[in-house]
C-alpha atoms as one frame of an Amber mdcrd trajectory, in Angstrom:
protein
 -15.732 -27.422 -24.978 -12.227 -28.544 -24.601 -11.483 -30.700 -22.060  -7.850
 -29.127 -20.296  -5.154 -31.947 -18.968  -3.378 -30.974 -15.697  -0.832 -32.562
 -14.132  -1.139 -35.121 -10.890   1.434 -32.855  -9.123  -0.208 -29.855  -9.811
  -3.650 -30.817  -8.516  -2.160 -32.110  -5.308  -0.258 -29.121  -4.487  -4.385
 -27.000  -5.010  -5.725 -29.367  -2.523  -2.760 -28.770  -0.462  -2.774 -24.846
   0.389  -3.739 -23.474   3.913  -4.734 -20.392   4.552  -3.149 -17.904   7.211
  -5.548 -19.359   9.746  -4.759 -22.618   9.195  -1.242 -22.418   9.366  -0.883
 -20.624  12.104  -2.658 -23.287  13.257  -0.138 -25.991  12.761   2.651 -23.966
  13.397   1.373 -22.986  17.326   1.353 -18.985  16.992  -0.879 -15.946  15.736
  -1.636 -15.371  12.690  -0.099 -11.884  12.745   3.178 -13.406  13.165   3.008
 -15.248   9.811   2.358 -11.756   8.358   5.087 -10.214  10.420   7.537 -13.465
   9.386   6.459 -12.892   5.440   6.897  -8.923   5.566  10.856  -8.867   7.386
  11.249 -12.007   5.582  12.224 -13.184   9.042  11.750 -17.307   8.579  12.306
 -19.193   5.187   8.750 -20.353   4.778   7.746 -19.812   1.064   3.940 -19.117
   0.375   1.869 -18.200  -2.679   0.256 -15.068  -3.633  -2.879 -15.215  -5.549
  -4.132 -11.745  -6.013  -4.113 -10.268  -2.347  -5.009 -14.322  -0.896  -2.116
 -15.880   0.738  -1.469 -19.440   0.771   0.882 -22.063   2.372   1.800 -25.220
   0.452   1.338 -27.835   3.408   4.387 -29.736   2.551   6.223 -26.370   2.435
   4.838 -25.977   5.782   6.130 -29.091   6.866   9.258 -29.334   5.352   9.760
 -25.637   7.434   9.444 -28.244  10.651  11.262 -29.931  10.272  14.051 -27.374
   9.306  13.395 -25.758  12.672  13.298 -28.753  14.309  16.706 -29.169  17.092
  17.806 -32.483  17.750  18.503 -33.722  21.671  22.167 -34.119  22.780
């Protein structure tokens, strides 16, 4: 059997998806609204289709923190 090389990067972002659930989760609301945000494409916050499974990369997740994040006066 031959023995398939993958990239550092690549295995880091497969231990790095969340599911619906999770994110929801982090993010503090339902996770209806994710599938509400993802269907009107309401919010920027990429995720990854694999067959009818969706996924959130957690530093995609993070990153969309960050963006949404208002500083003080």
């Amino acid at each position: 059997m031959e023995q398939v090389q993958i990239h550092p990067q690549t295995v880091k972002a497969l231990v790095a998806l969340l599911t619906p659930s999770e994110t929801a989760k982090v993010l503090g609301v339902k996770e209806d609204t994710l599938t509400v945000w993802r269907c009107q494409k309401r919010y920027d916050l990429p995720y990854v289709k694999v067959g009818r499974n969706v996924r959130y990369k957690a530093e995609d997740v993070a990153e969309f923190i960050e963006r949404q994040t208002i500083a003080g006066q």
